[in-house]
N, C-alpha and C positions, 0 to 999 in steps of 0.2 A: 483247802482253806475255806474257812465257814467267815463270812460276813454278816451279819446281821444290820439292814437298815434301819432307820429310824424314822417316825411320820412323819420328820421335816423334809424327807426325799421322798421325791415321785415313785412307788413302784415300778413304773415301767422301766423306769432309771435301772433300776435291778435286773429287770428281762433282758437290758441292754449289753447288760455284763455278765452275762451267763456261760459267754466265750472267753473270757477270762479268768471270769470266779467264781466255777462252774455251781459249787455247794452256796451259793448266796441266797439270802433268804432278807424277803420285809416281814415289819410286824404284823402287817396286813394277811399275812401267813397263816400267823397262827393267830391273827383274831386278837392283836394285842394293840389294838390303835390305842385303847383306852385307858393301858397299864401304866403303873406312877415309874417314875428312872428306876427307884429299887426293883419294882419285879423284874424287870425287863434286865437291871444288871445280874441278877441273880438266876433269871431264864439263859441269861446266852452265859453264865460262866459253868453251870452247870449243863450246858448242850455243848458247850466248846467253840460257839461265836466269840469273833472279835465285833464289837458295835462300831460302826459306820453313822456318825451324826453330825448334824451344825450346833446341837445342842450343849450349850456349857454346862449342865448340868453334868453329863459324862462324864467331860475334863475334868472336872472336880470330884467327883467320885474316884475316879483311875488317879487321883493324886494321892486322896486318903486315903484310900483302901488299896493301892495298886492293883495287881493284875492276878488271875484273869479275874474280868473277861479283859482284855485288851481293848483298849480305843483308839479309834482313827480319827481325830475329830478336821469337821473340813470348816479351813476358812477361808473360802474361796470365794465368799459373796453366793449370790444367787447365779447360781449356773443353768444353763439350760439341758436339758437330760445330756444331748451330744457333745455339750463340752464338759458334762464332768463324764464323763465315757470316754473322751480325748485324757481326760486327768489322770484318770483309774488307770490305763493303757500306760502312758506317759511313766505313771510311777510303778505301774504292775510288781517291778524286780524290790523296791523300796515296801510296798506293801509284802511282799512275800518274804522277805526277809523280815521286817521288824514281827506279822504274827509269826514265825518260825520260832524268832531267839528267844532263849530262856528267861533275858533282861527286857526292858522297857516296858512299858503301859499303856504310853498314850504318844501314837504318832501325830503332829500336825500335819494337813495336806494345805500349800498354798496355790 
C-alpha cells in the first residue's frame, strides 16, 4: 500500500510508519512541498497513492472527482508524530482495507 503525505505532516511522521506502510512516501520526496492540490492529486492517482492529509482541500476533491487517488483525511487535531503512529497502528486493518476496496474515496481518521 502507497501513502502519500501531505506538508501538513511532519516527514518524520512518515519514517515513523515505515513498519507499517512500508511504500509510504512525503511530498518532501519528491520535492513537491510547493505543488497546488491538483498536481499532487493527479501525481499520486497516477503513481497509485492514496493521500494522507489534514487538508480539506482533499476531501473535497475525493468528493467531486472520487477516486483514485483515495483520501485518508485526518481529523485528529494536531497530533504529535507518536500519537498519530499510535493512530495509523490502531487503525492499520481500517486503512488497509478502505485503499484495497474497489468502493470508497475518502476515509476519515478521528
Amino acid at each position: 500500500m502507497k501513502l502519500l503525505f501531505d506538508e501538513h505532516i511532519s516527514f518524520r511522521t512518515v519514517r515513523s510508519l515505515l513498519d507499517i506502510f512500508p511504500d509510504s512516501k512525503h511530498l518532501k520526496f519528491f520535492r513537491m512541498e510547493e505543488a497546488t492540490d491538483m498536481q499532487i492529486w493527479k501525481f499520486a492517482a497516477s503513481e497509485g497513492f492514496a493521500i494522507v492529509t489534514k487538508d480539506d482541500d482533499f476531501r473535497q476533491l475525493s468528493l467531486t472527482h472520487g477516486h483514485p487517488p483515495k483520501v485518508i483525511w485526518l481529523k485528529a487535531g494536531n497530533l504529535k508524530s507518536r500519537d498519530l503512529r499510535g493512530l495509523f497502528k490502531e487503525k492499520s486493518d481500517v486503512i488497509n482495507e478502505f485503499v484495497a476496496a474497489e468502493e470508497g474515496s475518502l476515509l476519515v481518521l478521528k
